[in-house]
KOLBABA-585965 format. One record per residue: z, y, x of N, C-alpha, C, CB in turn. Coordinates in nm, 3 decimals, decimal comma. Glycine has a CB too. Layout:
BEGIN
NODE      nz      ny      nx     caz     cay     cax      cz      cy      cx     cbz     cby     cbx
NODE       Z       Y       X       Z       Y       X       Z       Y       X       Z       Y       X
...
This chain:
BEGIN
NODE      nz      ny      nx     caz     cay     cax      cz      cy      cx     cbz     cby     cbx
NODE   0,000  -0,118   0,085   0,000   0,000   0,000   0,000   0,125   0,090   0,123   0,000  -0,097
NODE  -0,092   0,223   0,027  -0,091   0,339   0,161   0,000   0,499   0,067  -0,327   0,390   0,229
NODE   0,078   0,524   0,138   0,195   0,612   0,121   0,106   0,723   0,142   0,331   0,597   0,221
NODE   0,106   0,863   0,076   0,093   0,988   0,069   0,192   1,052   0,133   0,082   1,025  -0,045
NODE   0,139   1,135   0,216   0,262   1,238   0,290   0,234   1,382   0,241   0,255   1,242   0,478
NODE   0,335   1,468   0,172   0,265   1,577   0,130   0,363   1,647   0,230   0,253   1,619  -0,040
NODE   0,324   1,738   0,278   0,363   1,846   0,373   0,491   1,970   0,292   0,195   1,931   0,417
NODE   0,625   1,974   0,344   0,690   2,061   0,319   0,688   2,182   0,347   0,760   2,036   0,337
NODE   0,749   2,306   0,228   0,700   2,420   0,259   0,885   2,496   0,276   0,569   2,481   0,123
NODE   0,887   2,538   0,456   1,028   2,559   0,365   1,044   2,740   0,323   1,190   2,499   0,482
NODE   1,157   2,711   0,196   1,146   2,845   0,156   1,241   2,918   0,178   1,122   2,861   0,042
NODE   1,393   2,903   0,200   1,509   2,949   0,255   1,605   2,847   0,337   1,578   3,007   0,148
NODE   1,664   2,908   0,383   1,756   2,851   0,461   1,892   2,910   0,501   1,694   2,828   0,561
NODE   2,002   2,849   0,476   2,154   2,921   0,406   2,254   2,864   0,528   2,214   2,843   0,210
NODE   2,303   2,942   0,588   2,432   2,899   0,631   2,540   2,927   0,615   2,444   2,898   0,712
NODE   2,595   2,816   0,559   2,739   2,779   0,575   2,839   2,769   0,608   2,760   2,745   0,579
NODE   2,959   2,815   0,621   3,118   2,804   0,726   3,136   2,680   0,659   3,278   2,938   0,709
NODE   3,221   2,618   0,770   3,306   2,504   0,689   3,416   2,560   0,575   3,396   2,414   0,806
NODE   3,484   2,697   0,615   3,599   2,752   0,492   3,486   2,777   0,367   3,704   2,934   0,543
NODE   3,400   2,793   0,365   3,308   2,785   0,223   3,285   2,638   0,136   3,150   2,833   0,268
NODE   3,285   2,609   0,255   3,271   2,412   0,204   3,348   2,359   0,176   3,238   2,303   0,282
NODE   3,491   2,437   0,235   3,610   2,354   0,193   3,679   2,310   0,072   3,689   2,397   0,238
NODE   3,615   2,343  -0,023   3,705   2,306  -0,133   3,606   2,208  -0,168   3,755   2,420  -0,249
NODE   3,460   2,195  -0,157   3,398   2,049  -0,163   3,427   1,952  -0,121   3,307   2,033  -0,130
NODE   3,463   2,003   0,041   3,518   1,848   0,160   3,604   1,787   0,055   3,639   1,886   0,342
NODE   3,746   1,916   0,018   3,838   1,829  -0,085   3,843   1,759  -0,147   3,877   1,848  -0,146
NODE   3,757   1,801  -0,229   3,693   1,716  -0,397   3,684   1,594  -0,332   3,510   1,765  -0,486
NODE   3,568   1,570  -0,225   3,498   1,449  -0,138   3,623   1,367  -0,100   3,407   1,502   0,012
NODE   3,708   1,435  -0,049   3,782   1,323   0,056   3,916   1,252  -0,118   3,907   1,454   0,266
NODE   3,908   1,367  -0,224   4,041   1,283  -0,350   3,900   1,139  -0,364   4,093   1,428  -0,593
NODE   3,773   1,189  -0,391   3,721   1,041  -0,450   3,734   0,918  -0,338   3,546   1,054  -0,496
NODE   3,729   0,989  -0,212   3,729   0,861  -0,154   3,862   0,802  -0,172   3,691   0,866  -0,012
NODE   3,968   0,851  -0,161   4,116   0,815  -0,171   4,156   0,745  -0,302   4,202   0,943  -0,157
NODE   4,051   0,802  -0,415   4,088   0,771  -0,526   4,042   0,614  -0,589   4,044   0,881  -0,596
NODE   3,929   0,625  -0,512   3,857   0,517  -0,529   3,787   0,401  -0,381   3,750   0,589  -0,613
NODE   3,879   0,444  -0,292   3,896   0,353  -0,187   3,791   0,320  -0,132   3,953   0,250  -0,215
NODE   3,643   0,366  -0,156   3,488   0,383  -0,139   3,428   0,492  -0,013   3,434   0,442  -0,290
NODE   3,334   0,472   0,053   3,273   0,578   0,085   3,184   0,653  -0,034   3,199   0,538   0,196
NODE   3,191   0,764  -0,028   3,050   0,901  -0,104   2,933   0,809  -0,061   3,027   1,116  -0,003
NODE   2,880   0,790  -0,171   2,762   0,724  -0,158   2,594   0,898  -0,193   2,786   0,556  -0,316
NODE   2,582   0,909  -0,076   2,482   1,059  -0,089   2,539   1,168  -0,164   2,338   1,036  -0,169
NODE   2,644   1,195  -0,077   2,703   1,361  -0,174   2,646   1,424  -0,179   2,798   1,456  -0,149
NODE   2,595   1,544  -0,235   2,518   1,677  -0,263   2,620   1,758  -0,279   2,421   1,684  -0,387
NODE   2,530   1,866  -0,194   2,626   2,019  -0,191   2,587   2,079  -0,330   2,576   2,152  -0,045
NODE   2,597   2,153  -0,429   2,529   2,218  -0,535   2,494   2,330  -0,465   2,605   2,243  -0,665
NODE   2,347   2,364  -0,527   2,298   2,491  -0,480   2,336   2,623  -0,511   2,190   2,493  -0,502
NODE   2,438   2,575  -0,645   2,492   2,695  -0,652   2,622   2,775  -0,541   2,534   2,679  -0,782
NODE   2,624   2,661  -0,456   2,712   2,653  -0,331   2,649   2,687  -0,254   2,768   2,544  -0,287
NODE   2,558   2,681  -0,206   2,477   2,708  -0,089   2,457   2,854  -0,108   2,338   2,623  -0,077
NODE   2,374   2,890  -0,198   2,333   3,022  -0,256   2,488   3,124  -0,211   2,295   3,001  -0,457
NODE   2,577   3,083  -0,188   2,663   3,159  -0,150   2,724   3,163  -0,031   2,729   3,155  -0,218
NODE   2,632   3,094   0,090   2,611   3,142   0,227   2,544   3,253   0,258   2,554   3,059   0,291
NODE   2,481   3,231   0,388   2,427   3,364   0,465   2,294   3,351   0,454   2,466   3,384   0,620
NODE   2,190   3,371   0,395   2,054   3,304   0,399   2,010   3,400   0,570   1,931   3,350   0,216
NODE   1,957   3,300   0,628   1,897   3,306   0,745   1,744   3,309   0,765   1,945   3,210   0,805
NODE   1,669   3,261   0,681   1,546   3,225   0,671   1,467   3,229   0,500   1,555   3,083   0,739
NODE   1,413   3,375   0,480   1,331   3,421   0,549   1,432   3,600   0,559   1,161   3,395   0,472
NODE   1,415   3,629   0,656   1,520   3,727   0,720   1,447   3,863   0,623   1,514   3,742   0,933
NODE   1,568   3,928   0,579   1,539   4,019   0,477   1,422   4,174   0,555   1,719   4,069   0,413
């Protein structure tokens, strides 16, 4: 079977402190505790991100 590669376009790019993230890490580390599991593919919400430093594309 032959796979299509479509080419990414990127459109911003946000950085992050870890003290911005921190109340996610939290959340992350009660489920693991809670449920004795690794995070199986956590996602940041973008509405989280959106409230870094956008770096790219520079104003």
């Amino acid at each position: 079977m032959n796979k299509v590669q479509v080419p990414i376009t990127l459109i911003q790019i946000y950085r992050l402190t870890p003290e911005l993230l921190e109340e996610k890490f939290q959340e992350w580390e009660q489920k693991i505790k809670i449920k004795n599991e690794p995070l199986n593919n956590p996602k940041i919400p973008l509405k989280l991100v959106k409230k870094g430093q956008l770096v790219y594309p520079k104003d």
